[in-house]
N, C-alpha and C positions, 0 to 999 in steps of 0.2 A: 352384108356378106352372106352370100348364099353357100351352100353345101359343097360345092364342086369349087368355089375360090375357097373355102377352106381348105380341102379336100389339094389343092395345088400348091397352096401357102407352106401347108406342112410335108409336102414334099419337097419345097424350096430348102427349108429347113434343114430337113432330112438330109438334103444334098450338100449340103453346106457346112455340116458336120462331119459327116463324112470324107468330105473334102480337108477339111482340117485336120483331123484325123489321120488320112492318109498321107497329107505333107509335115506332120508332125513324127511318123513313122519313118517318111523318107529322109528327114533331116537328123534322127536318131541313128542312122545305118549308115548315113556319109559323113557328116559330123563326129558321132561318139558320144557317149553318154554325159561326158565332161560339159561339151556346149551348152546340151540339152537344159541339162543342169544349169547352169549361169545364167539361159534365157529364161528359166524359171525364175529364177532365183529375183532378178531383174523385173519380172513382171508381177510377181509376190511385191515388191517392192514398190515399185510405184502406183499397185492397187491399194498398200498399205499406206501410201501418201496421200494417194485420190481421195480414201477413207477418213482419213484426219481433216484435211481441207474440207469435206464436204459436212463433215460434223461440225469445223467449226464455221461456218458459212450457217448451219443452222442453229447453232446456239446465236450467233448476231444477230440473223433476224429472227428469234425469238427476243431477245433483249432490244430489237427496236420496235417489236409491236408493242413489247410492255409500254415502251416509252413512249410511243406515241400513239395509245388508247389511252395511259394516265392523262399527256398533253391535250389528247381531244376532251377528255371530261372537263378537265381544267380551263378551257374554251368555251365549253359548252356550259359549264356552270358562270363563268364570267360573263358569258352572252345572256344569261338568265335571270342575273341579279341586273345588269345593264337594261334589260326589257322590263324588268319588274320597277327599278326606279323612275327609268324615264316614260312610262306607264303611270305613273301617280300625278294628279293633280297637279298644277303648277304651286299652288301655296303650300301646300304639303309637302314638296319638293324642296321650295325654299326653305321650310320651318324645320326640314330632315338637317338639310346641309347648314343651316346654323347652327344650328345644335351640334353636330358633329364638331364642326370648323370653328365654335364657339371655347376657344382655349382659356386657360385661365393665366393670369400673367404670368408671363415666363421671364420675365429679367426679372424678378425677386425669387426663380428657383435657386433653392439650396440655403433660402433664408432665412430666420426664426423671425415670426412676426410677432 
């Protein structure tokens, strides 16, 4: 954007507030100040609603990033340990998961021997 579309942009502006302006002054002079009043009051109002929704819109997806960069870690460390096993040797593999899966008897738990 060069000099002179700026230079136009803010007289868009300009014109456009003005505008506003104007038919907010015309609407106060045929109207009465009572109108005036209640379209404020109305637009106070549902900018104070816009406001609530849009906070809580960002408190959610704050509470979904957390959730799903905890989820991604949780992913990414399960894909880690996944690489890191099926990475080992095949005998080293099996002698891991026997050992693991290597129970001691369980239908004499809860027994005095």
């Amino acid at each position: 954007m060069n000099g002179l579309d700026a230079f136009l942009a803010a007289g868009q502006a300009l014109a456009a507030v003005h505008g506003a302006v104007d038919q907010t002054i015309n609407a106060t002079l045929y109207y009465g100040p009572g109108v005036l009043a209640t379209a404020a009051a109305v637009a106070a109002w549902r900018t104070g609603q816009w406001a609530v929704r849009r906070y809580d819109q960002w408190l959610q997806d704050r509470a979904d990033r957390a959730y799903y960069a905890a989820r991604n870690l949780r992913d990414s460390r399960i894909a880690y340990i996944a690489d890191a096993v099926t990475a080992m040797p095949t005998r080293h593999l099996i002698a891991d998961l026997n050992a693991k899966y290597a129970a001691a008897d369980l239908a004499n738990e809860g027994e005095e021997r």
